[in-house]
Biotite code that builds the C-alpha atoms (Angstrom):
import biotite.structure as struc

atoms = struc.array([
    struc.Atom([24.512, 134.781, -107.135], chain_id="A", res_id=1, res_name="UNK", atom_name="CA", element="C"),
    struc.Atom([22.979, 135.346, -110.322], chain_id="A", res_id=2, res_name="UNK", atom_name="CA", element="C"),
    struc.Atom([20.201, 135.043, -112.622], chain_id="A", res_id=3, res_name="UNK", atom_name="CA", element="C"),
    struc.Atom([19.962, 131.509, -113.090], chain_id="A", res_id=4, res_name="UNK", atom_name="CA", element="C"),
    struc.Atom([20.629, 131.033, -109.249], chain_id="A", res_id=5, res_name="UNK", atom_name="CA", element="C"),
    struc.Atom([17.787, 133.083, -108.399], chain_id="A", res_id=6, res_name="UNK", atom_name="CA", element="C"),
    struc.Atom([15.369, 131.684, -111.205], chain_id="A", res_id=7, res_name="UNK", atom_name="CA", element="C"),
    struc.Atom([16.123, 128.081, -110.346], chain_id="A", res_id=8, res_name="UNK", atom_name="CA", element="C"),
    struc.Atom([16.002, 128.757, -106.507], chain_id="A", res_id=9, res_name="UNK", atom_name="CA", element="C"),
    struc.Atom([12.259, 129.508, -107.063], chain_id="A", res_id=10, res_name="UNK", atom_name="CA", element="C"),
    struc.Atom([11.254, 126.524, -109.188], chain_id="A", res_id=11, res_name="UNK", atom_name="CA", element="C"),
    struc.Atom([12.675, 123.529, -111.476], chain_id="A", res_id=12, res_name="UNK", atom_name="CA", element="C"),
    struc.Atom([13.829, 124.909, -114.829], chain_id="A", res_id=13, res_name="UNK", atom_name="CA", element="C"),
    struc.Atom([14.297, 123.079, -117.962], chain_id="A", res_id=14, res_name="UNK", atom_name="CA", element="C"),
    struc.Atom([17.412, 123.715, -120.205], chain_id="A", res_id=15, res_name="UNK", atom_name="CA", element="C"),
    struc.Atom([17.582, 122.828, -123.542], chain_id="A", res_id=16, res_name="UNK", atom_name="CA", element="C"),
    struc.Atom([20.957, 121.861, -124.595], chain_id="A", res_id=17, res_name="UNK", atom_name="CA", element="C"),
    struc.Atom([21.793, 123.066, -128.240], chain_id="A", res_id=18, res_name="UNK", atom_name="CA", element="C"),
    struc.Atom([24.800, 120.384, -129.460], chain_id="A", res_id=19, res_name="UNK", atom_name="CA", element="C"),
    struc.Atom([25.199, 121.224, -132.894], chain_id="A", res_id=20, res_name="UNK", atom_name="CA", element="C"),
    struc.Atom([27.478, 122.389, -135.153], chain_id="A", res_id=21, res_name="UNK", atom_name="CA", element="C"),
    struc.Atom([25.407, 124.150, -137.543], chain_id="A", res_id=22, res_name="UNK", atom_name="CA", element="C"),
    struc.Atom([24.210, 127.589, -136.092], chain_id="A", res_id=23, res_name="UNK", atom_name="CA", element="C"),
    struc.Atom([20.844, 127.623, -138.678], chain_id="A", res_id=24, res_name="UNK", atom_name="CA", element="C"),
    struc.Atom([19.780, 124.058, -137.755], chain_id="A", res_id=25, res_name="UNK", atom_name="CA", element="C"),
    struc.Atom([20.368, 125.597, -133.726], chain_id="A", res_id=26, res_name="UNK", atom_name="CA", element="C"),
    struc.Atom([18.647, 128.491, -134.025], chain_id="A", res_id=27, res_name="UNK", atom_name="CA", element="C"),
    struc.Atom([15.970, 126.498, -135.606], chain_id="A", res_id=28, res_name="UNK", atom_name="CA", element="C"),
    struc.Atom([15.779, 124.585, -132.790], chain_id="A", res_id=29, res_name="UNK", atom_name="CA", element="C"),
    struc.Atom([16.185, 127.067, -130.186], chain_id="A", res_id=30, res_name="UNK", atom_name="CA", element="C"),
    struc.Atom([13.385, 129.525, -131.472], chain_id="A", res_id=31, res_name="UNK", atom_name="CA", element="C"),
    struc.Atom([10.617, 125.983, -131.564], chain_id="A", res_id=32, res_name="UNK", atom_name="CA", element="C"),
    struc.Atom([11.698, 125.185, -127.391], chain_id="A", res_id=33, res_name="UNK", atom_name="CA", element="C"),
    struc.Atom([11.787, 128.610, -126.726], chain_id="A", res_id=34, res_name="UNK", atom_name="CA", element="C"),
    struc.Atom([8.077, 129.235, -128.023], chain_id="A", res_id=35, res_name="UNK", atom_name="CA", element="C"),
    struc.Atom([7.094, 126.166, -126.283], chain_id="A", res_id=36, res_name="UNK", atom_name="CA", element="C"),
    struc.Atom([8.546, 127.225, -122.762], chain_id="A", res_id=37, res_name="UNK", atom_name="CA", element="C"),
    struc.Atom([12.166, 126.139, -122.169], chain_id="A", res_id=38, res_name="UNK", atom_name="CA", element="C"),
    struc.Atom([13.769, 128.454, -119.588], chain_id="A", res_id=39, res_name="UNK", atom_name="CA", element="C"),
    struc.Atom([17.466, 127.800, -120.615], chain_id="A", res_id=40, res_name="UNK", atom_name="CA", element="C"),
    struc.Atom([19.262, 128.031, -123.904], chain_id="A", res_id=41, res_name="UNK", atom_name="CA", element="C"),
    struc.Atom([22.518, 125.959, -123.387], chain_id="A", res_id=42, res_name="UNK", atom_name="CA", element="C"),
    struc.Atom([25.185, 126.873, -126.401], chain_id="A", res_id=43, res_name="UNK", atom_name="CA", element="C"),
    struc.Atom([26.067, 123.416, -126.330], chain_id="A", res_id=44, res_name="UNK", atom_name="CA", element="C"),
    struc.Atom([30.618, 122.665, -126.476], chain_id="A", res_id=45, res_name="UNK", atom_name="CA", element="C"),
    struc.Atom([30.232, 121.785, -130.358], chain_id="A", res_id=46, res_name="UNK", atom_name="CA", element="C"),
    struc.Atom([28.391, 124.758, -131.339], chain_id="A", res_id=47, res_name="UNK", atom_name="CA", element="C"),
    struc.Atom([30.310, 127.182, -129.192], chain_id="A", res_id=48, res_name="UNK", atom_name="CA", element="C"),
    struc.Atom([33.438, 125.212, -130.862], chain_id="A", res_id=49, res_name="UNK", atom_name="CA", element="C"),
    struc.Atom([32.425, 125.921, -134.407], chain_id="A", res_id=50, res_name="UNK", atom_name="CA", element="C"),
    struc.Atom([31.033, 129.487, -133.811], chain_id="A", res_id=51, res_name="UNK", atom_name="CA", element="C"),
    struc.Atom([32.403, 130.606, -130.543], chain_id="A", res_id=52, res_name="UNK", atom_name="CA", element="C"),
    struc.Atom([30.901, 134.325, -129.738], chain_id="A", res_id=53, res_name="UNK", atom_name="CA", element="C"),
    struc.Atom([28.932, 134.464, -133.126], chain_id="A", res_id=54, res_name="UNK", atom_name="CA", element="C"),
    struc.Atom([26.591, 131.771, -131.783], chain_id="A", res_id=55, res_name="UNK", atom_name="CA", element="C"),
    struc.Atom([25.890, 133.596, -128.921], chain_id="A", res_id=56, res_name="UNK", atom_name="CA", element="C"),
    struc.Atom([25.174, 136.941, -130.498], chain_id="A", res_id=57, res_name="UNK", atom_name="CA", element="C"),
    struc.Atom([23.015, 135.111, -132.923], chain_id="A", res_id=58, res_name="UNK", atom_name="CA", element="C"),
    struc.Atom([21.041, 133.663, -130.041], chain_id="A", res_id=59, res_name="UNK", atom_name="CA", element="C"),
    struc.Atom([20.954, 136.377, -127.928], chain_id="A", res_id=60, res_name="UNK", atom_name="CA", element="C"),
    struc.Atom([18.653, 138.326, -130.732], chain_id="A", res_id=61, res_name="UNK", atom_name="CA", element="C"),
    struc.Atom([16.508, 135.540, -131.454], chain_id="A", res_id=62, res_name="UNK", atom_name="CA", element="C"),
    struc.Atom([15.590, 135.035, -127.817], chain_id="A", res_id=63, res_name="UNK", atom_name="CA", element="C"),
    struc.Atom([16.184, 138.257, -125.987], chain_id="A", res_id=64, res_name="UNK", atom_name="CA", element="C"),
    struc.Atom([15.512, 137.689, -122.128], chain_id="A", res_id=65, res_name="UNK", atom_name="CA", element="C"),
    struc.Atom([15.450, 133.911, -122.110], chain_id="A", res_id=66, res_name="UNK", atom_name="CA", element="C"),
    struc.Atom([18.217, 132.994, -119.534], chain_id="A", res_id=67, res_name="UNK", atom_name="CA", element="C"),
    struc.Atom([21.318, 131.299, -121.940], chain_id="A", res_id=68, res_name="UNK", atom_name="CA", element="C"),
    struc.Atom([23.706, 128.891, -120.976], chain_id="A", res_id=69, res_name="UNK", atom_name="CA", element="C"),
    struc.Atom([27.849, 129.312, -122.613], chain_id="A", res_id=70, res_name="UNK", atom_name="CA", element="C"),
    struc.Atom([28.719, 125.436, -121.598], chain_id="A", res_id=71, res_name="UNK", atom_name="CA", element="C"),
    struc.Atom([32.495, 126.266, -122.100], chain_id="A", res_id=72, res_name="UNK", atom_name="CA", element="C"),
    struc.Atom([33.806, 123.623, -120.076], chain_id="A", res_id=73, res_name="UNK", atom_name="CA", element="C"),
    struc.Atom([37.281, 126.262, -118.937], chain_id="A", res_id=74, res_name="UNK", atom_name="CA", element="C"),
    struc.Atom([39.683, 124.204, -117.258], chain_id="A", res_id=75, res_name="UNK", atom_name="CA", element="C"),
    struc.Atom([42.398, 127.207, -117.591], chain_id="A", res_id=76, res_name="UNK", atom_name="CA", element="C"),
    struc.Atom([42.736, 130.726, -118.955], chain_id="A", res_id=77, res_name="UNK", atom_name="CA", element="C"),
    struc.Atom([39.583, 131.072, -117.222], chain_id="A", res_id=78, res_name="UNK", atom_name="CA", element="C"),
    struc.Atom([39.296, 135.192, -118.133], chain_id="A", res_id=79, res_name="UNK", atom_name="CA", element="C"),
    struc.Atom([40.079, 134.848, -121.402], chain_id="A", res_id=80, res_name="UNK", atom_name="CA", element="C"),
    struc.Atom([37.226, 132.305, -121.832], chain_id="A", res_id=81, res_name="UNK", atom_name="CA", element="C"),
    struc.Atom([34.466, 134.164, -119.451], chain_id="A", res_id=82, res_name="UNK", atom_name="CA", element="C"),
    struc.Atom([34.598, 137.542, -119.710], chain_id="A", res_id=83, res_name="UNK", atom_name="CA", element="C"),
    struc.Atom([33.914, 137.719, -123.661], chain_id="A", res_id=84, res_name="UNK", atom_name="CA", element="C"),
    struc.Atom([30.922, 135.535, -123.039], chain_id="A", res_id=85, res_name="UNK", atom_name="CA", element="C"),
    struc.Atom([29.716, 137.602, -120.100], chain_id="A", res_id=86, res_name="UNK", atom_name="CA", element="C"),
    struc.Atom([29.919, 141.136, -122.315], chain_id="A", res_id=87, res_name="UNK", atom_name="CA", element="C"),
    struc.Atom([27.665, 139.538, -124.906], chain_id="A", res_id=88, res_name="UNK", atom_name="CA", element="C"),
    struc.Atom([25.377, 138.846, -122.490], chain_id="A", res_id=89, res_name="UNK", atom_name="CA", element="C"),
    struc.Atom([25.392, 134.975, -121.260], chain_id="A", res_id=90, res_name="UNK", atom_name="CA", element="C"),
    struc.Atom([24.045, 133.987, -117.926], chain_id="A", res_id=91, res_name="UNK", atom_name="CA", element="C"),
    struc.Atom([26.277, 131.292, -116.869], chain_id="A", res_id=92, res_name="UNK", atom_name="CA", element="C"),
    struc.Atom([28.997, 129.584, -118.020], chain_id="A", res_id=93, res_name="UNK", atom_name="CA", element="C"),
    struc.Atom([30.508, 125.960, -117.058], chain_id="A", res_id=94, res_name="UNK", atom_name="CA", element="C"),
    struc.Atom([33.945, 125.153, -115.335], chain_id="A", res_id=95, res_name="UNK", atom_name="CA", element="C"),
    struc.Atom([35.153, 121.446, -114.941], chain_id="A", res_id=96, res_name="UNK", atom_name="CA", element="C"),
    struc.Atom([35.225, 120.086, -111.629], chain_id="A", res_id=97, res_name="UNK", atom_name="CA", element="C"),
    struc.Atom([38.833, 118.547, -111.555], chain_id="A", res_id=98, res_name="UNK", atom_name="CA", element="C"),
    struc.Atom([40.477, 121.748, -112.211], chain_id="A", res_id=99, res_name="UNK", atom_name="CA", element="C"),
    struc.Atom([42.889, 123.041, -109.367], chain_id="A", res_id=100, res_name="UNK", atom_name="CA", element="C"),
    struc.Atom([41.536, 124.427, -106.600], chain_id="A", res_id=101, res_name="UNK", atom_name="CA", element="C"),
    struc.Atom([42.885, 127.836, -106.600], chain_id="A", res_id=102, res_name="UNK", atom_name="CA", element="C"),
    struc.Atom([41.451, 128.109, -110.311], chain_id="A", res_id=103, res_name="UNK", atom_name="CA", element="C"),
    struc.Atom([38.026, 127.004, -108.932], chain_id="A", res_id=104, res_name="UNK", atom_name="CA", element="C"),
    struc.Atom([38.249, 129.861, -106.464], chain_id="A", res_id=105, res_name="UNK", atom_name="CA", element="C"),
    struc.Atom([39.406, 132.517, -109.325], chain_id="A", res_id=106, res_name="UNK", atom_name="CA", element="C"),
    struc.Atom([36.759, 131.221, -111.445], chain_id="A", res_id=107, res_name="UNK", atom_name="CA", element="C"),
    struc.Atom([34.120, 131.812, -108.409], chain_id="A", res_id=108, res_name="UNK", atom_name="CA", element="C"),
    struc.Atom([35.234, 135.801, -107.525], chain_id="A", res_id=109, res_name="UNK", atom_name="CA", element="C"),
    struc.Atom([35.418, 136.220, -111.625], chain_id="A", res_id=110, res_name="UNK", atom_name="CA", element="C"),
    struc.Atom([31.713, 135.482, -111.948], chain_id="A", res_id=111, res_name="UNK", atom_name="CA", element="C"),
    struc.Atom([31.075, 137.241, -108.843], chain_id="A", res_id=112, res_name="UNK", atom_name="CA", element="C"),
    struc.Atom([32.504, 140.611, -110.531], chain_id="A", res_id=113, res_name="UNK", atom_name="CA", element="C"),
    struc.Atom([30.617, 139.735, -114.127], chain_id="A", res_id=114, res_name="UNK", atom_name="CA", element="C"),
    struc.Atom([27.792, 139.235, -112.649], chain_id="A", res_id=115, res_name="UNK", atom_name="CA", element="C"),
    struc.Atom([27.267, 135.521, -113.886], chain_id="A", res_id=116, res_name="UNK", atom_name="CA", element="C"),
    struc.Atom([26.559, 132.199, -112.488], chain_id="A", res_id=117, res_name="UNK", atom_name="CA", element="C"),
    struc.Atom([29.101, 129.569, -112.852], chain_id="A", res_id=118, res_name="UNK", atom_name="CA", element="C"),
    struc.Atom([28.208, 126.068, -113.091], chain_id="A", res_id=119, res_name="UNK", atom_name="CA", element="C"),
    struc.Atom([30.869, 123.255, -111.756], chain_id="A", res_id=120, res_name="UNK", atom_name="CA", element="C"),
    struc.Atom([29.874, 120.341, -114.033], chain_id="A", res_id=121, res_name="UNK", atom_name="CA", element="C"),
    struc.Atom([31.151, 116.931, -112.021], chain_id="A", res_id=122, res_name="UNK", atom_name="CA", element="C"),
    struc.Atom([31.679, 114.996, -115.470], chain_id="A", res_id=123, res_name="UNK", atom_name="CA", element="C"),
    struc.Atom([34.164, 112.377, -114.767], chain_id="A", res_id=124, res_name="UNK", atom_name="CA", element="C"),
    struc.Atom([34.139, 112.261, -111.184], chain_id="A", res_id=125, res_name="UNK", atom_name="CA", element="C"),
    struc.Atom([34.343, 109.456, -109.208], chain_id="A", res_id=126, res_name="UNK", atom_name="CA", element="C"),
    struc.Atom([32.428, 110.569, -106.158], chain_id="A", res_id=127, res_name="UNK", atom_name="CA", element="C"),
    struc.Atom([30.511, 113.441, -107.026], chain_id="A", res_id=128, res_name="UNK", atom_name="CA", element="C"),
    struc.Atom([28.863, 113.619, -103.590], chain_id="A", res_id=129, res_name="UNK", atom_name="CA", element="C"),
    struc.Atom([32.382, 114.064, -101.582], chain_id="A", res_id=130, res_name="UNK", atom_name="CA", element="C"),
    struc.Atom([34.059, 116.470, -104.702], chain_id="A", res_id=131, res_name="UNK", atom_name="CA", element="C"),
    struc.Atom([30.269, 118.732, -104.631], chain_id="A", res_id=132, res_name="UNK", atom_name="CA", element="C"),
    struc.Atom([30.645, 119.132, -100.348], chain_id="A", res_id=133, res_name="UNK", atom_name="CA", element="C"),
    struc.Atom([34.264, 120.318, -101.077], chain_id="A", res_id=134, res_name="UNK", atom_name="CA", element="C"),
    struc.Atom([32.618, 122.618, -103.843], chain_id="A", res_id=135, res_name="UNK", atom_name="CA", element="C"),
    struc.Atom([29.994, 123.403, -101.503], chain_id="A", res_id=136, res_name="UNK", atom_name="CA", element="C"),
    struc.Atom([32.979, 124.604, -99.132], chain_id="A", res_id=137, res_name="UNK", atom_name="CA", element="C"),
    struc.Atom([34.817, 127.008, -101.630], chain_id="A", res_id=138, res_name="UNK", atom_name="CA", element="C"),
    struc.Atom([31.794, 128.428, -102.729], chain_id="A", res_id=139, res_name="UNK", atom_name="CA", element="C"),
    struc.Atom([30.413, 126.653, -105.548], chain_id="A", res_id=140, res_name="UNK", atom_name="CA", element="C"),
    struc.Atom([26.324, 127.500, -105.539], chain_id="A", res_id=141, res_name="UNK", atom_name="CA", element="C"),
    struc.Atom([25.286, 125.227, -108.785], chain_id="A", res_id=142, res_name="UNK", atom_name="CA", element="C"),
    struc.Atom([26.654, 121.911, -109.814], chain_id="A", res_id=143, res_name="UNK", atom_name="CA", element="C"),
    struc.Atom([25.949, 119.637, -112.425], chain_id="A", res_id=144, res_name="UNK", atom_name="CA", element="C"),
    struc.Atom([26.062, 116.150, -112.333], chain_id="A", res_id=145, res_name="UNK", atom_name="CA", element="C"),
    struc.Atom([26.812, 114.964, -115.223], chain_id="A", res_id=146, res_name="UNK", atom_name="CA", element="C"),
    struc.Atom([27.281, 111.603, -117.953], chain_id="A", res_id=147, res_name="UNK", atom_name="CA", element="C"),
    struc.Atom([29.043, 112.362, -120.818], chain_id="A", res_id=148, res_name="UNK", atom_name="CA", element="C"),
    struc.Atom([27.497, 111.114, -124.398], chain_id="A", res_id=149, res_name="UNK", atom_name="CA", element="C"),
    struc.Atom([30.427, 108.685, -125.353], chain_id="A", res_id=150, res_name="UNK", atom_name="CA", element="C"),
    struc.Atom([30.353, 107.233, -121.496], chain_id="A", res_id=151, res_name="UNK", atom_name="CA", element="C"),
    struc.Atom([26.199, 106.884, -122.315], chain_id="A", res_id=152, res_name="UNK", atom_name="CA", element="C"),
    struc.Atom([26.945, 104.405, -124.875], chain_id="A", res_id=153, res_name="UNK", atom_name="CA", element="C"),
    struc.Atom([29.685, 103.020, -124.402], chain_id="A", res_id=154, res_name="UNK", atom_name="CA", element="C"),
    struc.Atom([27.929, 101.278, -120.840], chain_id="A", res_id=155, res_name="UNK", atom_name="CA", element="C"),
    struc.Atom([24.516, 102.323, -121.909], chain_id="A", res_id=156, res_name="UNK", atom_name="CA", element="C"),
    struc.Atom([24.021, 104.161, -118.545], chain_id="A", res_id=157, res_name="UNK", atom_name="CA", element="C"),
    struc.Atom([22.692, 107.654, -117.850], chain_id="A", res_id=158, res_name="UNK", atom_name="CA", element="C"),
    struc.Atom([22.060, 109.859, -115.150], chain_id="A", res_id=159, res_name="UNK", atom_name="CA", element="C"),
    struc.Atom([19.137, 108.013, -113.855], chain_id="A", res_id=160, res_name="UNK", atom_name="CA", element="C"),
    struc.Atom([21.585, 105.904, -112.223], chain_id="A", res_id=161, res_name="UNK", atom_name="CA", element="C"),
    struc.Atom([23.346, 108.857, -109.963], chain_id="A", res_id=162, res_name="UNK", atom_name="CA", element="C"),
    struc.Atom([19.586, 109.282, -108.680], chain_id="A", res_id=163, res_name="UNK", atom_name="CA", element="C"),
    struc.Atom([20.673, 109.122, -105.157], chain_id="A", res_id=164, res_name="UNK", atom_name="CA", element="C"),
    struc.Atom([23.814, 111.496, -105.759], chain_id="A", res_id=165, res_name="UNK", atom_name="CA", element="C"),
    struc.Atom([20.963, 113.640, -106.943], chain_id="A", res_id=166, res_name="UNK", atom_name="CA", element="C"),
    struc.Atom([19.138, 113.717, -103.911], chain_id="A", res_id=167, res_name="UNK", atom_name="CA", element="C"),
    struc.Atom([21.804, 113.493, -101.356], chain_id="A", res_id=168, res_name="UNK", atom_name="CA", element="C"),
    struc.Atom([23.566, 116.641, -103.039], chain_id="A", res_id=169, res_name="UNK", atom_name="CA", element="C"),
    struc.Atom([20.403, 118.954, -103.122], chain_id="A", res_id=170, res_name="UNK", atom_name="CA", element="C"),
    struc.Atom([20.112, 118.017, -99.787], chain_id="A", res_id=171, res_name="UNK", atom_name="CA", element="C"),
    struc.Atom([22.442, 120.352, -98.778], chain_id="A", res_id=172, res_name="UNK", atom_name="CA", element="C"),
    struc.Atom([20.997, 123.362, -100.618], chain_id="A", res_id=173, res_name="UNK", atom_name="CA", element="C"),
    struc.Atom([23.477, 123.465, -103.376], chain_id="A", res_id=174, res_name="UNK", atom_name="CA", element="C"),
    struc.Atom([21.578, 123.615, -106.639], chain_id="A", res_id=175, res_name="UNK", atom_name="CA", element="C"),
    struc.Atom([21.691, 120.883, -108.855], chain_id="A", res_id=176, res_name="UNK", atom_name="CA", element="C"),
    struc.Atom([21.825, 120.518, -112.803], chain_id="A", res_id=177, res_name="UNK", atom_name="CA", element="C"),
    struc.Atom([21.502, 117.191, -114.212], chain_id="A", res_id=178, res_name="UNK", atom_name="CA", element="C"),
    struc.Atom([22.139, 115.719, -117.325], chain_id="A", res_id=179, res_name="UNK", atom_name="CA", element="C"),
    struc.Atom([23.304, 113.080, -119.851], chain_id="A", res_id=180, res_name="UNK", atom_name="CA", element="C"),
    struc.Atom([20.744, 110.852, -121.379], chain_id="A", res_id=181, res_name="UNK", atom_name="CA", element="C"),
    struc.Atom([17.756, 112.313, -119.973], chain_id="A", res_id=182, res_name="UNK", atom_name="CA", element="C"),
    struc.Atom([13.745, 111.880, -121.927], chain_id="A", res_id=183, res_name="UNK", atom_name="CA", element="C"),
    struc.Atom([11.040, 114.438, -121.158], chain_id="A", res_id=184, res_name="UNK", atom_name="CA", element="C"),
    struc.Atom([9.248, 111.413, -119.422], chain_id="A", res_id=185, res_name="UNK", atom_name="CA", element="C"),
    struc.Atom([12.271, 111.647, -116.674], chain_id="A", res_id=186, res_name="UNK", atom_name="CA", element="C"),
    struc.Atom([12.021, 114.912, -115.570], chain_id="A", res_id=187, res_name="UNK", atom_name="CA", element="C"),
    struc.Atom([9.942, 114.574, -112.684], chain_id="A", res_id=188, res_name="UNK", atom_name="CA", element="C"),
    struc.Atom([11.975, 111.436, -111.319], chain_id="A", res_id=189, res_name="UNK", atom_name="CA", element="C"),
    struc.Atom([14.596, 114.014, -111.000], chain_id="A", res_id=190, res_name="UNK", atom_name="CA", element="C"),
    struc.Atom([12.794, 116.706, -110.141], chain_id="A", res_id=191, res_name="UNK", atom_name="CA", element="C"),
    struc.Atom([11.100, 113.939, -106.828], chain_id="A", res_id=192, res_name="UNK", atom_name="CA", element="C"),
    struc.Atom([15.057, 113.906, -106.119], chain_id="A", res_id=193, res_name="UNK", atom_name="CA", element="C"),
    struc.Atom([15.627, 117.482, -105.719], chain_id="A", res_id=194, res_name="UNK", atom_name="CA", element="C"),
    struc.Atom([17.293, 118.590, -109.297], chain_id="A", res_id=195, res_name="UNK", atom_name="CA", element="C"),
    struc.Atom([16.564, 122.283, -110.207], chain_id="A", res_id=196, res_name="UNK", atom_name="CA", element="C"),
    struc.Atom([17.892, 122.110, -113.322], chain_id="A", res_id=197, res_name="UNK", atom_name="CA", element="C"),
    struc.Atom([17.271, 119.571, -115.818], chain_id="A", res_id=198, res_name="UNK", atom_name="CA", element="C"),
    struc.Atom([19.121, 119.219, -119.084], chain_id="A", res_id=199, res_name="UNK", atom_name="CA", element="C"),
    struc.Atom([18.049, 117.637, -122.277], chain_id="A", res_id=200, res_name="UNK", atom_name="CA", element="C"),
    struc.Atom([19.427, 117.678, -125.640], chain_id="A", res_id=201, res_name="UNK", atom_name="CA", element="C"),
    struc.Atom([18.995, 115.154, -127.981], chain_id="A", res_id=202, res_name="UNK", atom_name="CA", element="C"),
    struc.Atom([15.813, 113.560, -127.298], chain_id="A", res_id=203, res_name="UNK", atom_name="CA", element="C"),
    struc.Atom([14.353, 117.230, -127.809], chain_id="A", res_id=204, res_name="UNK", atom_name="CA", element="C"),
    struc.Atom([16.773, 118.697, -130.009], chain_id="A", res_id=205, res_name="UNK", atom_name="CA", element="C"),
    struc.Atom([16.763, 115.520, -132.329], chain_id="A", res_id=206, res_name="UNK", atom_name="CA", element="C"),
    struc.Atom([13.001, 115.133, -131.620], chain_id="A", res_id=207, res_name="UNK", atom_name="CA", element="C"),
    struc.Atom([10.999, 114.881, -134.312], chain_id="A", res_id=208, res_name="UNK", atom_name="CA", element="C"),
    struc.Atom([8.591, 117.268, -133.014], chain_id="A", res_id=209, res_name="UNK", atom_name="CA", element="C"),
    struc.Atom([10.676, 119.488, -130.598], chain_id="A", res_id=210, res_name="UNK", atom_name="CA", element="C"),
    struc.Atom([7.998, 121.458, -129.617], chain_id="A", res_id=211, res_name="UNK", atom_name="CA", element="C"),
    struc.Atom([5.614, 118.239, -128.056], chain_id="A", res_id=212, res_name="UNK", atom_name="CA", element="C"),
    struc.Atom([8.794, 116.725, -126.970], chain_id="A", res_id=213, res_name="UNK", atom_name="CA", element="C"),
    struc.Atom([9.519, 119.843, -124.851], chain_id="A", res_id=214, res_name="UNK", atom_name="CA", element="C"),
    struc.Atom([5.988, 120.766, -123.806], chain_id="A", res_id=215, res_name="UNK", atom_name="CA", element="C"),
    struc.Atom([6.400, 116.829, -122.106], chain_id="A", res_id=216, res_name="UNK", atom_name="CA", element="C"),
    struc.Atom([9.469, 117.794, -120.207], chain_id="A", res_id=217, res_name="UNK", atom_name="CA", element="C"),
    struc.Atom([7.378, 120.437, -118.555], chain_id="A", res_id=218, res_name="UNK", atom_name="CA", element="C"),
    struc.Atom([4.615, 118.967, -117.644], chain_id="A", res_id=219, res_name="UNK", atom_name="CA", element="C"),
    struc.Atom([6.773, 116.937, -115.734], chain_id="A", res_id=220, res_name="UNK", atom_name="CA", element="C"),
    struc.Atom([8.237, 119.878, -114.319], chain_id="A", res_id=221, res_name="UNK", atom_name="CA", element="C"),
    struc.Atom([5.015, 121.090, -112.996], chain_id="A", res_id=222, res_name="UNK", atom_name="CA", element="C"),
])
């Protein structure tokens, strides 16, 4: 248990997911949420992708203790993917859910010894209730729960509809990220149903005023 375990056991935390592929225009981005009070950098897949550890790095100095976010997505070679991210000085990183079991348990005693959080993201799963209790089981503290952008419009859905997965997962004092599709004016619908984490990207990131957009998601925080 970790930074981001401890932080988000104490209160709702927003994260701000940065899913670019241009560092400048993410830093850009990062530096406006940060000064308006985000509590989570995400490197979002696609910037992490382009830049890998250099996007981190670059991060790191532009907002020194802010809690940060590597959203990897490992399914294997889980050391070779964590522990570079964990020296530069990430505080969680994401594993996907419907990985082996064995690999989920590596991944779990890896963080342990790094000192980081891992995140279980439940993209893709069919019952995310049943598959976060087995989680729950082999140790898994955090989960997110999780629509992908290219299931988001392709059935114009989001995570507003997994509202009751929401609540019935924090329920059992697993912490819970959410995310996919989520506005500033949603945050405390999720946060009513027990989510600790809340993750927006676009409609802050893409916002255009990124700063009002993410003082919103706060207030609804509070």
């Amino acid at each position: 248990m970790a930074k981001l375990f401890e932080e988000s056991s104490k209160r709702p935390l927003l994260q701000v997911a940065l899913d670019f592929t241009d560092l400048k225009q993410a830093l850009h981005v990062a530096s406006i949420t940060i000064d308006a009070g985000a509590h989570i950098m995400e490197l979002g897949t696609p910037l992490i992708k382009s830049y890998g550890l250099q996007a981190l790095v670059a991060l790191k100095e532009l907002i020194r203790d802010r809690l940060i976010v590597a959203d990897l997505k490992t399914i294997d070679a889980i050391e070779l993917e964590f522990i570079p991210f964990a020296k530069h000085g990430v505080h969680a990183v994401t594993l996907l859910s419907f990985i082996d079991e064995d690999v989920i348990g590596d991944a779990i005693s890896l963080c342990r010894e790094l000192g980081i959080d891992l995140i279980v993201d439940l993209i893709h799963q069919q019952n995310p209730i049943e598959k976060a209790l087995r989680l729950a089981d082999l140790g898994v503290n955090i989960v997110n729960i999780h629509i992908g952008v290219d299931v988001q419009r392709k059935r114009n859905i989001s995570v507003r509809q997994l509202l009751k997965e929401v609540e019935e997962i924090a329920d059992t004092g697993i912490i819970v990220a959410v995310a996919g599709g989520i506005k500033p004016k949603d945050v405390r619908l999720f946060v009513e149903h027990g989510a600790k984490i809340i993750v927006i990207g676009s409609a802050i990131t893409r916002h255009p005023n990124p700063y009002q957009a993410t003082i919103e998601a706060l207030e609804g925080l509070r």
